[in-house]
Short mmCIF file of the C-alpha atoms (twelve columns), coordinates in Angstrom:
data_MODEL
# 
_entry.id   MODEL 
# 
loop_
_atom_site.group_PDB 
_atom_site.id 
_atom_site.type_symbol 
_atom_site.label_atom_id 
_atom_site.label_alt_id 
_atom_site.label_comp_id 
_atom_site.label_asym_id 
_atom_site.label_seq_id 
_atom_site.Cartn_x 
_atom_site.Cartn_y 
_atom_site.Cartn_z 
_atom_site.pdbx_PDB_model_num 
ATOM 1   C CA . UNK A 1   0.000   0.000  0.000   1 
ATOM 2   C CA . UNK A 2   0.746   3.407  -0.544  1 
ATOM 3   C CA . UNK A 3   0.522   6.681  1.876   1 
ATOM 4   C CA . UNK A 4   0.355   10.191 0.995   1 
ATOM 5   C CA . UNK A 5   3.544   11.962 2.453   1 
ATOM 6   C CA . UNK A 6   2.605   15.919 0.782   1 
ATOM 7   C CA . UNK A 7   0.109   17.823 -0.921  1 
ATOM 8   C CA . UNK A 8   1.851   20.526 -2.898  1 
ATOM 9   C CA . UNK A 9   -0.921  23.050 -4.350  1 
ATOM 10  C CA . UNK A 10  0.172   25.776 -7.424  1 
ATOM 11  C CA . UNK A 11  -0.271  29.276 -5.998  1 
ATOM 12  C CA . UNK A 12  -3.296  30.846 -7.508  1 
ATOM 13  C CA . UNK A 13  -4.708  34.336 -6.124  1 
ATOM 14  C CA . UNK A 14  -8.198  35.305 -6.221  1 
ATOM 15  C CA . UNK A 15  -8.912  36.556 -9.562  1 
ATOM 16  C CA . UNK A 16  -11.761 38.723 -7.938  1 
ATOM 17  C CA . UNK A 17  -10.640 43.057 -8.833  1 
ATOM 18  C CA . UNK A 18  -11.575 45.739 -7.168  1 
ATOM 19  C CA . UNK A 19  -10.276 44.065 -3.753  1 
ATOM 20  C CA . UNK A 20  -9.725  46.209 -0.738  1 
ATOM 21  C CA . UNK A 21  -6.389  46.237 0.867   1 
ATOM 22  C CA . UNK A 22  -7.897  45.047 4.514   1 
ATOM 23  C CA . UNK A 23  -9.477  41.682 2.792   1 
ATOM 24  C CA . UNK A 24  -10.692 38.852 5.220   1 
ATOM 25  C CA . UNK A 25  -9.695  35.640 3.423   1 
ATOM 26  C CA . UNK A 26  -11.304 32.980 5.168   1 
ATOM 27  C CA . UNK A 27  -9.787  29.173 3.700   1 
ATOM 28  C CA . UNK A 28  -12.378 26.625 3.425   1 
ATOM 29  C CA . UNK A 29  -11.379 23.825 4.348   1 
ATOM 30  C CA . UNK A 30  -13.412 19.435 4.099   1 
ATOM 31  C CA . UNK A 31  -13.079 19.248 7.697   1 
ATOM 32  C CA . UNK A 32  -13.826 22.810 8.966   1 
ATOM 33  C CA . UNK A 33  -16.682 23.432 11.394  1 
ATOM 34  C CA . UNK A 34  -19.226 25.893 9.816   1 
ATOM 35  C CA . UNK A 35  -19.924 27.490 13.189  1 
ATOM 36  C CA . UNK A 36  -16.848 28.630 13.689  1 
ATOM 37  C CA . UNK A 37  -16.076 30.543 9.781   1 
ATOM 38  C CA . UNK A 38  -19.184 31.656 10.219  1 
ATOM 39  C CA . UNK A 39  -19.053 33.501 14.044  1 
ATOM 40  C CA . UNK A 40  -15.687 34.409 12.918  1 
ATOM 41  C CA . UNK A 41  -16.142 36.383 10.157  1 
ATOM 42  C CA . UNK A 42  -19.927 37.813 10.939  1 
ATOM 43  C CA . UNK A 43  -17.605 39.519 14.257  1 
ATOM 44  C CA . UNK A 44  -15.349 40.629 11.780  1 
ATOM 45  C CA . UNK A 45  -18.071 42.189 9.788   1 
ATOM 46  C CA . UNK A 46  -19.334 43.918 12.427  1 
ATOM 47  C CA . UNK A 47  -16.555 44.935 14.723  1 
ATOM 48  C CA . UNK A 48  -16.985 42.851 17.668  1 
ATOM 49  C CA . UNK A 49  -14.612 42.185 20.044  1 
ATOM 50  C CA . UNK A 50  -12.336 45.498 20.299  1 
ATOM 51  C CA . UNK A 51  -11.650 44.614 16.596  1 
ATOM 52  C CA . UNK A 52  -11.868 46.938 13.668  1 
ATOM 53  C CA . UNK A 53  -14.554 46.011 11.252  1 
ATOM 54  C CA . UNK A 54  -13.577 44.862 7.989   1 
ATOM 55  C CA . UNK A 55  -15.579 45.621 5.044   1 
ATOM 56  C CA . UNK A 56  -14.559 42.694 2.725   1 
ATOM 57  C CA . UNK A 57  -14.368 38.849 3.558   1 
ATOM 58  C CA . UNK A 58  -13.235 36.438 1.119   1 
ATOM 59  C CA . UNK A 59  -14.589 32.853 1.366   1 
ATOM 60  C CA . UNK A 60  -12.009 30.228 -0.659  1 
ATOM 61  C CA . UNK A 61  -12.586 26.585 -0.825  1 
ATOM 62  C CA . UNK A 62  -11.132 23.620 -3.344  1 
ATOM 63  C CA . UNK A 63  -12.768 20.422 -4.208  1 
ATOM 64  C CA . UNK A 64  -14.973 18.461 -1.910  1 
ATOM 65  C CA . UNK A 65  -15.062 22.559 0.294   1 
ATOM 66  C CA . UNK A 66  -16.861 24.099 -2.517  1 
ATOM 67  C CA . UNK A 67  -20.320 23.647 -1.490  1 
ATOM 68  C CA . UNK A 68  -19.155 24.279 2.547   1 
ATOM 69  C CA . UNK A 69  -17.865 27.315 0.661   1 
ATOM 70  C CA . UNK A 70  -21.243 28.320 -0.721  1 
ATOM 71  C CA . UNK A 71  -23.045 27.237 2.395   1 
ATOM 72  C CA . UNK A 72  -20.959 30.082 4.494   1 
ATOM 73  C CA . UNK A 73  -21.809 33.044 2.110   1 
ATOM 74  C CA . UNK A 74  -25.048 32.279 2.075   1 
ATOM 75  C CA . UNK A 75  -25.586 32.477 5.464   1 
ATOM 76  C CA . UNK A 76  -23.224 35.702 6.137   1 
ATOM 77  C CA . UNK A 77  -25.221 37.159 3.739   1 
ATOM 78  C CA . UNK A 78  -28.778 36.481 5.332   1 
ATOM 79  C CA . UNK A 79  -26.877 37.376 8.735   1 
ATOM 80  C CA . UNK A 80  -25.407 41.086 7.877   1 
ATOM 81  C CA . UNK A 81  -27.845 42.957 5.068   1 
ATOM 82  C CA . UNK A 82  -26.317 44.829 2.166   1 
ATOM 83  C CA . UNK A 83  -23.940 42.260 1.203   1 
ATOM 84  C CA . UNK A 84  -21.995 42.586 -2.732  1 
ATOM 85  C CA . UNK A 85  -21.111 39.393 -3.890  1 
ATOM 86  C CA . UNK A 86  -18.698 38.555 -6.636  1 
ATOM 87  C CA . UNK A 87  -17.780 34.592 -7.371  1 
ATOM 88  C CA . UNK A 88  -14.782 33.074 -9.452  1 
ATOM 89  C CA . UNK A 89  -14.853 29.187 -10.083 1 
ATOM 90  C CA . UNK A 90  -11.051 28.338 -11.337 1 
ATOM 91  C CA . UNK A 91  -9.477  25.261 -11.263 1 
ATOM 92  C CA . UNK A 92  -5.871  24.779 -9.295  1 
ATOM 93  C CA . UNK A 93  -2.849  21.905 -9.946  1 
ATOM 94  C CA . UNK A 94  -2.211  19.651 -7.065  1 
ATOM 95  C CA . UNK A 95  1.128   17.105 -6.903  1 
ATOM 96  C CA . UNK A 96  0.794   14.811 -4.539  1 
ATOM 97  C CA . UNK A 97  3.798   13.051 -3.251  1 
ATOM 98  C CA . UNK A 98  3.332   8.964  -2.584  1 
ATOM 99  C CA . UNK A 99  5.435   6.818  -0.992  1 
ATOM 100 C CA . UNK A 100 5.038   2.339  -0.836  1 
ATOM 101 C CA . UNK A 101 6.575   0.130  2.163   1 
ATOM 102 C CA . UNK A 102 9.490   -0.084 0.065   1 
ATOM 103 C CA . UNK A 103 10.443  3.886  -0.427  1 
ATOM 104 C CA . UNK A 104 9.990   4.228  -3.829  1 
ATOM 105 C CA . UNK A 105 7.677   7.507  -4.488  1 
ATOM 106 C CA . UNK A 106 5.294   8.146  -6.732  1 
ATOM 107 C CA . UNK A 107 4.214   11.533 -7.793  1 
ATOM 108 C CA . UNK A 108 0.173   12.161 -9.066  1 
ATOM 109 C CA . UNK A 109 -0.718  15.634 -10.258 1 
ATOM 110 C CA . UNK A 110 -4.357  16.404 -10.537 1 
ATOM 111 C CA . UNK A 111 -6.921  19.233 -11.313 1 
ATOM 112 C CA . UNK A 112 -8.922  20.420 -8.793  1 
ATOM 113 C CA . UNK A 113 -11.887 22.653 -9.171  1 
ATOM 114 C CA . UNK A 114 -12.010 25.488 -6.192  1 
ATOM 115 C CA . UNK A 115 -14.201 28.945 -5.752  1 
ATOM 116 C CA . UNK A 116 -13.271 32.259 -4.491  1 
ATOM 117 C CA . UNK A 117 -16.433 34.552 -3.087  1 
ATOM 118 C CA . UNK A 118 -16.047 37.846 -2.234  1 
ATOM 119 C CA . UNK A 119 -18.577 39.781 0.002   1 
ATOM 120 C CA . UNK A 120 -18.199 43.401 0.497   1 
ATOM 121 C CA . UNK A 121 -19.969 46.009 2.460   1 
ATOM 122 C CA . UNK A 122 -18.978 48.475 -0.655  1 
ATOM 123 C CA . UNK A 123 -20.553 48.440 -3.816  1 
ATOM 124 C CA . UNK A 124 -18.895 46.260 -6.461  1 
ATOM 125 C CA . UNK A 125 -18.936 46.645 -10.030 1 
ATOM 126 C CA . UNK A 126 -22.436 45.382 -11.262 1 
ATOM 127 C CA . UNK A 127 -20.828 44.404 -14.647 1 
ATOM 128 C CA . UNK A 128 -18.390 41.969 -13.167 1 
ATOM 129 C CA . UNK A 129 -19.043 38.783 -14.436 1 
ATOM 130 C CA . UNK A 130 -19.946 36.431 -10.928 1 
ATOM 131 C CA . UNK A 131 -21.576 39.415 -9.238  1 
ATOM 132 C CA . UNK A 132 -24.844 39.544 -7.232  1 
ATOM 133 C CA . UNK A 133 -26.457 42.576 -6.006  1 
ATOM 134 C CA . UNK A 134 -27.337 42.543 -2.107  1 
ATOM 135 C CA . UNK A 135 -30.781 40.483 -0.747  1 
ATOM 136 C CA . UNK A 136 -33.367 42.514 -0.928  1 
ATOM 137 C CA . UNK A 137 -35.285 42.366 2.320   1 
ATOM 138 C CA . UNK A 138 -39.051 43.013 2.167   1 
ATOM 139 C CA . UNK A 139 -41.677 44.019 5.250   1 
ATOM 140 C CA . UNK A 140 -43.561 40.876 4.987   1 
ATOM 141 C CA . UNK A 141 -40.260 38.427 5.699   1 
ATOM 142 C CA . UNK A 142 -39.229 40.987 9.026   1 
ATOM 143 C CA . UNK A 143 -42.853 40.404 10.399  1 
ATOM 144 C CA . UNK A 144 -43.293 36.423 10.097  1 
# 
């Protein structure tokens, strides 16, 4: 049998412009708890703490994270109104490093999807292909 000794992953910024130079970036990861990303950064969005608020919060994930990804924005953004959102879908180069009972390695390189989602208290450029205009919020879903 064969065990995984590294993960090396190809740099790959956010492709997202019009970034702010205070940016949040919050790594999603298979195994991280959503309770935590998501108490972290809604404190971060509003100042909480004796910390500065931050008006932009990046949510990253890669492969199996992607919809943990998507699950966090979505609920930041139903948590604190007025939300901009811009996504990117990319994918990013992996190597992984093997190794058998014997020592001889074996290298695998795959492709990995992975998704980069900006949310921004400051207005984004609507033309921006990914972007999504804040939730509306109507009377009738405050009083039920």
């Amino acid at each position: 049998g064969f065990r995984k000794l590294t993960s090396i992953w190809e740099p790959s910024p956010c492709t997202i412009p019009g970034l702010g130079s205070g940016v949040l970036e919050m790594r999603v990861k298979e195994g991280t708890k959503i309770r935590n990303l998501l108490h972290f950064a809604i404190s971060r969005f509003q100042g909480e703490g004796h910390v500065s608020p931050v008006s932009q919060v990046i949510f990253s994930g890669l492969g199996r994270a992607i919809t943990k990804t998507i699950t966090c924005t979505e609920i930041v953004k139903r948590n604190v109104q007025g939300l901009h959102q811009v996504s990117k879908l990319q994918y990013r180069n992996i190597l992984e490093i093997w190794e058998n009972q014997a020592g001889e390695r074996v290298n695998e390189c795959k492709t990995v999807p992975s998704i980069c989602i900006l949310l921004s208290k400051e207005p984004l450029d609507p033309q921006e292909l990914g972007y999504q205009s804040p939730i509306e919020t109507s009377s009738k879903s405050e009083e039920k």
